[in-house]
C-alpha beads as a LAMMPS data file, in Angstrom:
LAMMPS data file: protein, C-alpha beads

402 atoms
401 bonds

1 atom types
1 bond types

-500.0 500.0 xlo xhi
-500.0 500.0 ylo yhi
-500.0 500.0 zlo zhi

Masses

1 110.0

Atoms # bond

1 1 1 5.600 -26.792 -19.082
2 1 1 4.014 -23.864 -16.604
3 1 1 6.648 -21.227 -15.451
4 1 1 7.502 -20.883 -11.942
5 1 1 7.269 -17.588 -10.278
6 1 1 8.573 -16.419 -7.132
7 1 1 7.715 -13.235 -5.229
8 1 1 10.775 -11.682 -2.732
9 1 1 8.659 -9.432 -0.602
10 1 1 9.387 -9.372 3.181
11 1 1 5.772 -7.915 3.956
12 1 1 3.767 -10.048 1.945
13 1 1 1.076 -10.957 3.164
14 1 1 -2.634 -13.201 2.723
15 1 1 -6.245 -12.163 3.975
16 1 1 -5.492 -14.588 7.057
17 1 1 -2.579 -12.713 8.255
18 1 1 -2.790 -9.440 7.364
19 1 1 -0.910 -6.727 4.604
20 1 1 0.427 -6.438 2.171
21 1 1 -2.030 -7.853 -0.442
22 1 1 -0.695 -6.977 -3.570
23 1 1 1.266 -10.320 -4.206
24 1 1 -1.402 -12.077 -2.980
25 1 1 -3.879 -11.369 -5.424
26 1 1 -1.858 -11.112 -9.072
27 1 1 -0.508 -14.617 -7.657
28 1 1 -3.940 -16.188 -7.610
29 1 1 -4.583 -14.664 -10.820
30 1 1 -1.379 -16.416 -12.298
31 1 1 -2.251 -19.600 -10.728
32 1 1 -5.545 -19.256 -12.690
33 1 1 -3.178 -19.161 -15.826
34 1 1 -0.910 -22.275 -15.251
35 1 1 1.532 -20.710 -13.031
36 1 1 3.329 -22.254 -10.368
37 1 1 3.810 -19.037 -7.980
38 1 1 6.016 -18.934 -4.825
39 1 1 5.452 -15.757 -2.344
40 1 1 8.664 -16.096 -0.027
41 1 1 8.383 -13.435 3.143
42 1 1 9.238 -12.586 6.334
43 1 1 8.113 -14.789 9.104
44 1 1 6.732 -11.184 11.212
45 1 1 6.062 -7.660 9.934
46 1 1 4.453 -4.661 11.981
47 1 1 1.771 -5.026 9.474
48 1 1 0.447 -8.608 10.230
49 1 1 -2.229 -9.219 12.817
50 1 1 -2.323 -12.819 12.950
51 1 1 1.638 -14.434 12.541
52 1 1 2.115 -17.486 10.867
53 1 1 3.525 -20.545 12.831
54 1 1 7.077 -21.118 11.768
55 1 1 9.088 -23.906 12.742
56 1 1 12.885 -23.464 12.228
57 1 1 14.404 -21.085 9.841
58 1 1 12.208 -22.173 6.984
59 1 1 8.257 -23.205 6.999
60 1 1 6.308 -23.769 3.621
61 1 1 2.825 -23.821 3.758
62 1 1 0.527 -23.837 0.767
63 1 1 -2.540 -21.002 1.101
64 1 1 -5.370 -20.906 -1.839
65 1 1 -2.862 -22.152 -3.945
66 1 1 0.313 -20.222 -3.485
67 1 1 2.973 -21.633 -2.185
68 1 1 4.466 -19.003 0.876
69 1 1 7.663 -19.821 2.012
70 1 1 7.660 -17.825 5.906
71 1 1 11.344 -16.962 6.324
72 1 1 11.788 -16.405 9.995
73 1 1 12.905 -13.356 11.284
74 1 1 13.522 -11.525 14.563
75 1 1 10.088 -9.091 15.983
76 1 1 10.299 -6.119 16.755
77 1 1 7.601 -3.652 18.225
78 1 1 6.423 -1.183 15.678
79 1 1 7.549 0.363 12.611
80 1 1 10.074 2.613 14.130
81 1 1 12.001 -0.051 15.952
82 1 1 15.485 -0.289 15.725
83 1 1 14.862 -3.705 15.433
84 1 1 13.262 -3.598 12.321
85 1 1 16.702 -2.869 10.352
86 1 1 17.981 -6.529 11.689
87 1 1 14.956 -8.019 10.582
88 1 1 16.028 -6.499 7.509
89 1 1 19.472 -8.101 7.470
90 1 1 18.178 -11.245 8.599
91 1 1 15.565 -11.879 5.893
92 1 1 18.254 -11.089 3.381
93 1 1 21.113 -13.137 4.462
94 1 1 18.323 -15.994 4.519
95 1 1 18.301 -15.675 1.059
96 1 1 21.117 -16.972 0.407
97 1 1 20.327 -21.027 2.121
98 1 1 16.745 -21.084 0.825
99 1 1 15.986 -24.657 1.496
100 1 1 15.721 -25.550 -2.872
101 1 1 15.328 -29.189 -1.890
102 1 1 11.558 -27.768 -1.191
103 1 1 11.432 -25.698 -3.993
104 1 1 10.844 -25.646 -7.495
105 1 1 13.610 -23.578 -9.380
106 1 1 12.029 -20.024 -10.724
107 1 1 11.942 -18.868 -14.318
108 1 1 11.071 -15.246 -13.081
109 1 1 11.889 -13.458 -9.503
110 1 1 10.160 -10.850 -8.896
111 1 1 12.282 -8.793 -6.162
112 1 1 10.034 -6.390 -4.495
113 1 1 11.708 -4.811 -1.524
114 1 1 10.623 -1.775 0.904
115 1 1 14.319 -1.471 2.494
116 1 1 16.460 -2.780 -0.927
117 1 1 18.948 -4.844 1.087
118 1 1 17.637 -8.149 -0.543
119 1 1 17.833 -7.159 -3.811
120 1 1 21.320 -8.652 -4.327
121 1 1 20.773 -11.739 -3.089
122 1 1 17.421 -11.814 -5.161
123 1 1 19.676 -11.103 -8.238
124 1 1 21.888 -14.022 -7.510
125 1 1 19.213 -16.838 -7.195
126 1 1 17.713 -15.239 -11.073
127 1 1 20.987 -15.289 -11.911
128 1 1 22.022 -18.981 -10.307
129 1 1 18.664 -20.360 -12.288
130 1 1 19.051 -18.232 -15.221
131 1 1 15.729 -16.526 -14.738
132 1 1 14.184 -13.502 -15.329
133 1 1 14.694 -10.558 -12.958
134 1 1 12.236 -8.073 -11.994
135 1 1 12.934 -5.538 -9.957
136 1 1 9.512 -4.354 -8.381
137 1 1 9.340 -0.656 -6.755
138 1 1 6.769 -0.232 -4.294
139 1 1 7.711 2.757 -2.361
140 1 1 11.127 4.797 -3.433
141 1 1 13.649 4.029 -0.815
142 1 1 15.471 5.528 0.572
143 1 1 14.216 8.830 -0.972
144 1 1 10.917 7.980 1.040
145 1 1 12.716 7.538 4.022
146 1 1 14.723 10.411 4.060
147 1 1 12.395 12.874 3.055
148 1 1 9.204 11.689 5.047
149 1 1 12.001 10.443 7.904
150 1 1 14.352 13.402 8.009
151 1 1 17.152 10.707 7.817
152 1 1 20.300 12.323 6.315
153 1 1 21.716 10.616 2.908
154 1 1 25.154 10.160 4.408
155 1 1 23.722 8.057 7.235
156 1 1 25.711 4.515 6.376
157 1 1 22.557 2.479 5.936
158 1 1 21.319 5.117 3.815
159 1 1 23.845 4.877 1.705
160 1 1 24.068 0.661 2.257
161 1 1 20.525 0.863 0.920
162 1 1 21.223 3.462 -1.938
163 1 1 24.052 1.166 -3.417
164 1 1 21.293 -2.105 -2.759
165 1 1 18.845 0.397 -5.206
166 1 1 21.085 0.812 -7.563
167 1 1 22.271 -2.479 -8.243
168 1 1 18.988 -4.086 -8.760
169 1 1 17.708 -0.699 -11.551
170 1 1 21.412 -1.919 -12.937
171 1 1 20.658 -5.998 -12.693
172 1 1 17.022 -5.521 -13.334
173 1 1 15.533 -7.588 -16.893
174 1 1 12.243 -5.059 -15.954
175 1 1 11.673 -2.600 -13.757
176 1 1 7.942 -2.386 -12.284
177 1 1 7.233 0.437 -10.426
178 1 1 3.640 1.429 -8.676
179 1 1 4.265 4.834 -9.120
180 1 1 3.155 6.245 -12.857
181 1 1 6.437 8.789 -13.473
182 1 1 9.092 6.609 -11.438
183 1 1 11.166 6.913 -14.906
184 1 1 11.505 10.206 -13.953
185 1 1 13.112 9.162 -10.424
186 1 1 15.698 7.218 -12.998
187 1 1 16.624 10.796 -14.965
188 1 1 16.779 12.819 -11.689
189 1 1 18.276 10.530 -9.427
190 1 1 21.001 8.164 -11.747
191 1 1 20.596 9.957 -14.835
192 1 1 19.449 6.552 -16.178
193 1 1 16.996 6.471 -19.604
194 1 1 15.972 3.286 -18.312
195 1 1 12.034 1.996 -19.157
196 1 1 9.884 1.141 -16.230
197 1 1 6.492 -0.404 -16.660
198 1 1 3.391 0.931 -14.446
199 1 1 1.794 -2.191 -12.921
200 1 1 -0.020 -0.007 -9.967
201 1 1 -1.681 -1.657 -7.059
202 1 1 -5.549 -2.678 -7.300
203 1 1 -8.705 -3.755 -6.705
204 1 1 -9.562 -7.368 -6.059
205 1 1 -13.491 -7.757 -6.988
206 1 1 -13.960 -10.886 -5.417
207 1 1 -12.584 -10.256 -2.100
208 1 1 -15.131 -6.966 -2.801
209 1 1 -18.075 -8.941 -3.155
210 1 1 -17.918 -11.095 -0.018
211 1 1 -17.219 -8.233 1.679
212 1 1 -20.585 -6.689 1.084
213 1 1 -22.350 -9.528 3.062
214 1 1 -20.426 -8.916 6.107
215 1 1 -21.179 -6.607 8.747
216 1 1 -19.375 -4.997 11.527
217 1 1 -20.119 -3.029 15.130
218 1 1 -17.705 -0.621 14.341
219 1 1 -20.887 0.452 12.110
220 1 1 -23.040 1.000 15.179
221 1 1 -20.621 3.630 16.021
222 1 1 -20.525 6.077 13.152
223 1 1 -22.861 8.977 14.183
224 1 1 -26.874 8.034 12.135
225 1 1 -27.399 11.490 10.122
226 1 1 -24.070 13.202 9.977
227 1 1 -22.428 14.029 7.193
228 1 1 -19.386 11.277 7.546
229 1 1 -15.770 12.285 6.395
230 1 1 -14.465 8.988 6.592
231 1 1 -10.406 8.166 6.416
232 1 1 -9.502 4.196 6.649
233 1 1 -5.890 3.149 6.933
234 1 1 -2.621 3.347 8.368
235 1 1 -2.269 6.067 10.898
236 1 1 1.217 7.368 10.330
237 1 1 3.418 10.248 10.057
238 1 1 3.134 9.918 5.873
239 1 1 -0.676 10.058 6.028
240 1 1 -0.709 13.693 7.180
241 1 1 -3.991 13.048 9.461
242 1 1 -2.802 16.086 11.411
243 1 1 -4.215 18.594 8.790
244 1 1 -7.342 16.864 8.636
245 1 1 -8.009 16.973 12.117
246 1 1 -7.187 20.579 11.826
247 1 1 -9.772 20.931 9.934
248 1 1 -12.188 19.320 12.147
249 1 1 -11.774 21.485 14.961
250 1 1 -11.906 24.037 12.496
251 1 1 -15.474 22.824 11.615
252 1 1 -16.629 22.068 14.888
253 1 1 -19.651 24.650 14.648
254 1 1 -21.212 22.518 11.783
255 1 1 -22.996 20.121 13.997
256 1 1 -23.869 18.327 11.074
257 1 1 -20.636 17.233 9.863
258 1 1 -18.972 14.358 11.905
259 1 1 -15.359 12.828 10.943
260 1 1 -14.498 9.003 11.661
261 1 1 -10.767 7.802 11.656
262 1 1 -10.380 3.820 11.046
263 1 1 -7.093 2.304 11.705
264 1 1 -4.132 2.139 13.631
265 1 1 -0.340 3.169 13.545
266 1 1 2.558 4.859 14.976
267 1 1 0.953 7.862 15.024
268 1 1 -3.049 6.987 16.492
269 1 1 -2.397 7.755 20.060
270 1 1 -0.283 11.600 19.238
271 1 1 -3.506 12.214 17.271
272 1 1 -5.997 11.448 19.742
273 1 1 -4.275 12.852 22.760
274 1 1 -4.503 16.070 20.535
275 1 1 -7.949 15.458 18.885
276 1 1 -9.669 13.026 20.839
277 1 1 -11.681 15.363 23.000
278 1 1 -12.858 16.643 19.363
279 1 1 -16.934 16.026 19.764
280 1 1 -17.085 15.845 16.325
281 1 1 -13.915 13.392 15.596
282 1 1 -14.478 9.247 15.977
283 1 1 -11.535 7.148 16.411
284 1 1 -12.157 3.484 15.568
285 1 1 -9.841 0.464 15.434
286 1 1 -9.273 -1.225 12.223
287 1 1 -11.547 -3.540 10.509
288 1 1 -10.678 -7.167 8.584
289 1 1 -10.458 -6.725 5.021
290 1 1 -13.642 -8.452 4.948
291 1 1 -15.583 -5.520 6.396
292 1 1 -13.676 -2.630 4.477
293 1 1 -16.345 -2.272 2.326
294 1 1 -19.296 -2.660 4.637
295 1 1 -17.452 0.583 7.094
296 1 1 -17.142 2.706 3.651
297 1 1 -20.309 2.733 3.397
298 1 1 -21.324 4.746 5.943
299 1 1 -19.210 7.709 4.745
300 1 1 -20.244 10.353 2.627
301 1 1 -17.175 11.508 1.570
302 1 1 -13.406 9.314 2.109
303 1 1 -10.550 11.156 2.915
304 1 1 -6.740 10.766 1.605
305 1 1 -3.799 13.309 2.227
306 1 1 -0.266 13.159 2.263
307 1 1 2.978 15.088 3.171
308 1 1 3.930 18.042 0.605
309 1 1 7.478 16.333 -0.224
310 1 1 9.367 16.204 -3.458
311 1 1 8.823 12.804 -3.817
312 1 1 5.598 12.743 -4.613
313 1 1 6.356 14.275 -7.725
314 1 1 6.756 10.530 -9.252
315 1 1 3.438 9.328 -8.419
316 1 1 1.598 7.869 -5.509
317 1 1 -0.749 4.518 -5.395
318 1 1 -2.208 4.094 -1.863
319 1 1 -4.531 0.701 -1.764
320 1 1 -7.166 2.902 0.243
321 1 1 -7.422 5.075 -2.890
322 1 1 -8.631 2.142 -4.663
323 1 1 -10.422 0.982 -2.121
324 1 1 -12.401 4.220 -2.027
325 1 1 -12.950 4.232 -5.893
326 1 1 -14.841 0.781 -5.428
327 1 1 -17.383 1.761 -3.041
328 1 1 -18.469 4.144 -5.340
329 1 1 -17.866 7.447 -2.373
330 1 1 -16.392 10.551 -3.898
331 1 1 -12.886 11.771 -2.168
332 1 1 -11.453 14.184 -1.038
333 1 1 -7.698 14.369 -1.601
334 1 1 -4.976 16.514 -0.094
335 1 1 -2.170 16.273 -2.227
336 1 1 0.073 18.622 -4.171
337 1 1 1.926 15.776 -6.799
338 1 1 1.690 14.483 -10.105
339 1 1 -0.587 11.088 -11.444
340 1 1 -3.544 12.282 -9.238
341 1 1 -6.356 9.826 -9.917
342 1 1 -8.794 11.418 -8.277
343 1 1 -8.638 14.236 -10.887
344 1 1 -8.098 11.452 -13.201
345 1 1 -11.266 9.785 -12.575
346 1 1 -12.960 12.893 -11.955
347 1 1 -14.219 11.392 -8.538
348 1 1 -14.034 14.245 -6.191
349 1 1 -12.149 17.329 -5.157
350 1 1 -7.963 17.761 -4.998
351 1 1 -6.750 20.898 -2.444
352 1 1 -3.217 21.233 -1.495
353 1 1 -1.316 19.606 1.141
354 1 1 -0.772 20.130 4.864
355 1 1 -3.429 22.898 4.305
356 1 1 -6.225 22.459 6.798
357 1 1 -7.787 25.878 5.633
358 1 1 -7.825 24.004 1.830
359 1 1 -9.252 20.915 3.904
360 1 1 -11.782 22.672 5.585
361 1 1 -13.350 24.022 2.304
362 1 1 -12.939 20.996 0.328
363 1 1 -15.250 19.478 2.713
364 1 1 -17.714 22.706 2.722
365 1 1 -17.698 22.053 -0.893
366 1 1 -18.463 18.591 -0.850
367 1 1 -21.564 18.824 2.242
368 1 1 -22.966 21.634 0.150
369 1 1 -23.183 19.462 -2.841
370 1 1 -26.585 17.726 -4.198
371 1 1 -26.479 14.120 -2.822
372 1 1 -27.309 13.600 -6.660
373 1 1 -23.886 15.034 -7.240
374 1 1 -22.019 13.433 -4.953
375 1 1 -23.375 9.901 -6.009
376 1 1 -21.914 10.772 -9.787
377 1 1 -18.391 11.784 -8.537
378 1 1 -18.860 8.354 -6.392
379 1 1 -19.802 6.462 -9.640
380 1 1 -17.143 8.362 -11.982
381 1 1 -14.686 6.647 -9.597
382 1 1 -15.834 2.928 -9.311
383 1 1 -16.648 2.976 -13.013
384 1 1 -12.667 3.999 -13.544
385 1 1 -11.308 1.580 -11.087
386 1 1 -12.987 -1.412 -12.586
387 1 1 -12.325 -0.509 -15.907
388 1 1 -8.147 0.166 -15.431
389 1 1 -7.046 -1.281 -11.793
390 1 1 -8.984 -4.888 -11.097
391 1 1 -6.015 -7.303 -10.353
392 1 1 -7.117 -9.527 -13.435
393 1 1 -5.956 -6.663 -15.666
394 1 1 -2.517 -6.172 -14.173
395 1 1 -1.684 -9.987 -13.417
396 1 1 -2.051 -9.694 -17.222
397 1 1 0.146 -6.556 -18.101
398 1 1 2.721 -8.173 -15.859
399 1 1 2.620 -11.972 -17.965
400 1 1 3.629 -10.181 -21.164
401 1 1 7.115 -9.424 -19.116
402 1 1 7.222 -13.065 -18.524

Bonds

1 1 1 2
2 1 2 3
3 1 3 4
4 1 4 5
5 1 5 6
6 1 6 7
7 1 7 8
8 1 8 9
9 1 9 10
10 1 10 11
11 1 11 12
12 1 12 13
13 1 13 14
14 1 14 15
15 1 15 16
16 1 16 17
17 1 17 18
18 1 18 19
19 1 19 20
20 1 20 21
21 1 21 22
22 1 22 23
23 1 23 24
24 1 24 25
25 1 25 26
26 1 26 27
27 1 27 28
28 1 28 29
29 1 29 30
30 1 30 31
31 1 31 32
32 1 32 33
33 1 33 34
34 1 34 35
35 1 35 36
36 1 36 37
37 1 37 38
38 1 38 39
39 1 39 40
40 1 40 41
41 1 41 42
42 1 42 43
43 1 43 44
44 1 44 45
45 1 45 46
46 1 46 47
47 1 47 48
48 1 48 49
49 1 49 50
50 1 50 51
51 1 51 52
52 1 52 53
53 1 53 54
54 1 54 55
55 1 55 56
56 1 56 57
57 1 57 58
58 1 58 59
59 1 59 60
60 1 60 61
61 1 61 62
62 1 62 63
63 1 63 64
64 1 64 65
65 1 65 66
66 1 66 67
67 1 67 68
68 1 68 69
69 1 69 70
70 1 70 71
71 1 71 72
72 1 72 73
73 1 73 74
74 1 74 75
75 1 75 76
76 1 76 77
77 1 77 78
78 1 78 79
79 1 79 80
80 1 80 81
81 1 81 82
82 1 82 83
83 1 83 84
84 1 84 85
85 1 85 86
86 1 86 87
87 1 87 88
88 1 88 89
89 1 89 90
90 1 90 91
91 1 91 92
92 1 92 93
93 1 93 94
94 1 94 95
95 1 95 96
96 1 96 97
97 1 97 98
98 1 98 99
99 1 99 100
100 1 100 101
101 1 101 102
102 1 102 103
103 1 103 104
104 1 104 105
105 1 105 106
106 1 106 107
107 1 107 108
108 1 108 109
109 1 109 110
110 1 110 111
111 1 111 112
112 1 112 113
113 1 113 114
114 1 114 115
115 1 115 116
116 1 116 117
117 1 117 118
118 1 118 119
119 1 119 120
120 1 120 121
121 1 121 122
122 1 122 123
123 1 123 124
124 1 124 125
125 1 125 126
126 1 126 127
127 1 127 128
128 1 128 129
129 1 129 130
130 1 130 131
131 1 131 132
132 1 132 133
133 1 133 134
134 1 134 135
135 1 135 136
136 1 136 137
137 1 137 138
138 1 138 139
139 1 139 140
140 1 140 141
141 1 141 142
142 1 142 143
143 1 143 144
144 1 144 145
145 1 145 146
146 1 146 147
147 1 147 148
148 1 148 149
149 1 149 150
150 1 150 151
151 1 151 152
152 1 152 153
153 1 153 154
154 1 154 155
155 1 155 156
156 1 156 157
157 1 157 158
158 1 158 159
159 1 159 160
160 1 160 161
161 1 161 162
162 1 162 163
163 1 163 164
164 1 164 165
165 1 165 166
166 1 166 167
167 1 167 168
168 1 168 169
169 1 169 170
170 1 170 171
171 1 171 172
172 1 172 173
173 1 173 174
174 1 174 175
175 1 175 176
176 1 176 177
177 1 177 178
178 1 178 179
179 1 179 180
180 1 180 181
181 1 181 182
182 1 182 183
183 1 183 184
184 1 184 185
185 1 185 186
186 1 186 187
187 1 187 188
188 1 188 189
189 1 189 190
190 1 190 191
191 1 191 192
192 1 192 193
193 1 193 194
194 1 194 195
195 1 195 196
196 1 196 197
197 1 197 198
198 1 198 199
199 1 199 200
200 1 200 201
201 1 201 202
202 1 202 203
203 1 203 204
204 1 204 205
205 1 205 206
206 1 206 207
207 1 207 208
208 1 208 209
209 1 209 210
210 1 210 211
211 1 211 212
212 1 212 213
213 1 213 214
214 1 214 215
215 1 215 216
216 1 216 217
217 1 217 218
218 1 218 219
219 1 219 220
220 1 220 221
221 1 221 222
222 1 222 223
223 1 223 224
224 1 224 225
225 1 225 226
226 1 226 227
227 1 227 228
228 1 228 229
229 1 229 230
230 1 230 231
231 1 231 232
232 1 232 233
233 1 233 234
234 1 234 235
235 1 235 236
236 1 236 237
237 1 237 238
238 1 238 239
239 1 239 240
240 1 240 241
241 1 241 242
242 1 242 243
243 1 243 244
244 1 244 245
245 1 245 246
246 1 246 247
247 1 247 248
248 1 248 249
249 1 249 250
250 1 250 251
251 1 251 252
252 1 252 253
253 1 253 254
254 1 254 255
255 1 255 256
256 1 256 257
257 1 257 258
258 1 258 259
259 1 259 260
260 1 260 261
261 1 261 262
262 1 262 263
263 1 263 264
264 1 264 265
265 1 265 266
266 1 266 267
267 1 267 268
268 1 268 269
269 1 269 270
270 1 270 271
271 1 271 272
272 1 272 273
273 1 273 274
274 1 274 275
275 1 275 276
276 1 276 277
277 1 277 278
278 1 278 279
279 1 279 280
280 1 280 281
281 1 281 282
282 1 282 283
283 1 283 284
284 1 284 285
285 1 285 286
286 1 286 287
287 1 287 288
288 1 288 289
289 1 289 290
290 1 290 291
291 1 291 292
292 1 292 293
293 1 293 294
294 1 294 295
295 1 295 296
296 1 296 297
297 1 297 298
298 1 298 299
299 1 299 300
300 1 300 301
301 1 301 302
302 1 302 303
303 1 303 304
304 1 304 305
305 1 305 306
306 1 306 307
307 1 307 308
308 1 308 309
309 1 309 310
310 1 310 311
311 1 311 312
312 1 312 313
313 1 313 314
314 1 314 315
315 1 315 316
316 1 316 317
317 1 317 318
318 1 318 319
319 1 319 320
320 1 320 321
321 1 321 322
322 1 322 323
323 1 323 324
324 1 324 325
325 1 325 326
326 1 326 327
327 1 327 328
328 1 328 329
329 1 329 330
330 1 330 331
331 1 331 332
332 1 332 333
333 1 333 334
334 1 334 335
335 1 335 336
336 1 336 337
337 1 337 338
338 1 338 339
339 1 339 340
340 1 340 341
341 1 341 342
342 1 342 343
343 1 343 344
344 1 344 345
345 1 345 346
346 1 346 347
347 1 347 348
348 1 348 349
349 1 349 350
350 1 350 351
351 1 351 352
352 1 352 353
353 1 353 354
354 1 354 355
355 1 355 356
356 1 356 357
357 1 357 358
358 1 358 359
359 1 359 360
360 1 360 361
361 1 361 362
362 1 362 363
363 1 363 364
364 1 364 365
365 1 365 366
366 1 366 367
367 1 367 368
368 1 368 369
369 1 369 370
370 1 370 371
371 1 371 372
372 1 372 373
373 1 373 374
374 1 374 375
375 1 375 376
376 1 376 377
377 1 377 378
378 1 378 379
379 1 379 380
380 1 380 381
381 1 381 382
382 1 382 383
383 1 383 384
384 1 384 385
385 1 385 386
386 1 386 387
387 1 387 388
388 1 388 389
389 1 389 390
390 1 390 391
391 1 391 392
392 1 392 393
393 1 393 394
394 1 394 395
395 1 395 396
396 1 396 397
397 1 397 398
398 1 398 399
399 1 399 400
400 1 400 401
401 1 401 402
């Protein structure tokens, strides 16, 4: 008899609607292997661009073979919304009247929370079905929060959220984590020698390959011979973008070296009333998943940088990273943490973080390179992705906990 699995994630997400993709992909992997897999999520996140249509509290809809339960929720307006903390509450207490008439009973939950609140009620239904509980970290909170933030630890839904962490590392049959020294967060933080297991985040290669056929206009609009330092993502406070642009107008005088920003976030229209009169700086809106590849393409070098906080000293595993690593483009990453794949992989160049001088001469470095050079870092990276981080590979590692 196939196991049922369900996924607790209140930003899950499909290709149709937008991030997160994670669950997404390692559940089509376990339907492959006789799975039953339920996602259940939140009914609206900041990070979907096309909402699902929800009727009453509860809609299940079946997409490519997963069953995603859409738990409706209040909106809000963007990430730093008040709002967002009772959408939050909302999608937990929901937890608790699942409609199980619709359902078929889980042998594993996988709770895999940003804000933790959810975790208890998570623990209950394992508990309630006597399955097995997995407590899935995907970003430390509220460490993340407070540090990249500046939230103070004694605010109460600090702490609320603090007590929510706890319990589920307590409750918890397995602990995943993204992050490759989060057993170290255990020793510092609880002074816990508890095991976690490393399942990071991936690379899907089929949703790669279609995306090579498709084509986009926001092509059309990164400069034709430039050297292109590229950066695709979230534009937020954690993705440091500020030092990077820094470093373009520190650059400006090399005409030949052009940088092109892809996304959107809280922080996109700070940046480009600072930056945007930059001539050599290109802000572009973000592209469907479908044309990720086909924009990374154009860039010579992709860029990735981060905040120089504490916390990164358990790991980091950004999706762009990956992304990156598969279209074979050597990086450039600002980052002063441990479990640094690019150095890893050998794919390109490390300099500190929030340094735009370190920025400035990474990219020197890397325009002053042989192309032939630059092609092997590229190579170096998408042969190491494909070998360690497809999604095939770490549905598996994650079956042996079932």
């Amino acid at each position: 008899m196939k196991k049922t699995i369900w996924i607790i994630n209140d930003y899950a997400g499909t290709p149709y609607h937008g991030m997160e993709f994670r669950h997404y992909y390692l559940a089509r992997e376990w339907i492959k292997h006789g799975y039953s897999v339920y996602i259940i999520t939140a009914s609206y996140s900041h990070l979907l661009r096309n909402l699902p249509k929800v009727e009453g509290n509860f809609t299940l809809e079946k997409i490519d073979g997963i069953n995603y339960l859409w738990v409706k929720v209040p909106k809000y307006t963007n990430s730093r919304d008040k709002k967002r903390v009772l959408k939050w509450f909302y999608f937990s207490i929901k937890l608790f009247f699942l409609p199980m008439d619709k359902l078929n009973s889980p042998n594993v939950v996988i709770a895999s929370p940003m804000a933790t609140f959810f975790a208890i009620p998570a623990y209950k239904i394992a508990k309630k079905y006597n399955a097995k509980f997995i407590f899935e970290v995907k970003d430390i909170w509220p460490l993340s929060i407070i540090e990249l933030g500046n939230i103070s630890p004694k605010h109460p839904l600090i702490k609320i959220m603090a007590k929510s962490e706890r319990f589920a590392i307590e409750k918890a049959d397995y602990i995943v984590s993204v992050l490759p020294n989060y057993e170290d967060y255990l020793k510092d933080r609880y002074k816990l020698d508890k095991k976690s297991i490393w399942i990071s985040n991936g690379i899907d290669t089929s949703s790669y390959e279609i995306s090579k056929f498709y084509r986009t206009n926001k092509i059309s609009k990164v400069p034709n011979n430039k050297f292109i330092v590229g950066y695709m993502g979230t534009i937020g406070l954690a993705n440091a973008l500020e030092y990077l642009l820094i470093a373009a107008r520190r650059l400006q005088r090399y005409k030949n070296i052009h940088f092109v920003i892809v996304g959107s976030g809280s922080e996109k229209e700070n940046l480009i009333s600072k930056f945007g009169k930059l001539q050599n700086v290109t802000f572009l809106n973000p592209v469907p998943r479908s044309q990720v590849q086909s924009v990374l393409s154009c860039f010579d070098v992709c860029y990735i940088g981060w905040k120089k906080k504490k916390i990164y000293k358990y790991g980091i595993s950004a999706n762009k990273i990956f992304d990156y690593m598969y279209a074979g483009k050597p990086i450039l990453h600002s980052y002063s943490g441990k479990g640094d794949l690019i150095k890893l992989a050998n794919c390109g160049i490390t300099v500190e973080a929030e340094n735009p001088i370190a920025i400035a001469e990474g990219i020197l470095k890397l325009h002053n390179l042989p192309r032939e050079k630059l092609k092997e870092m590229g190579r170096k990276g998408r042969k190491y992705v494909l070998e360690n981080f497809t999604y095939q590979k770490l549905a598996e590692k994650y079956e042996n906990l079932f």
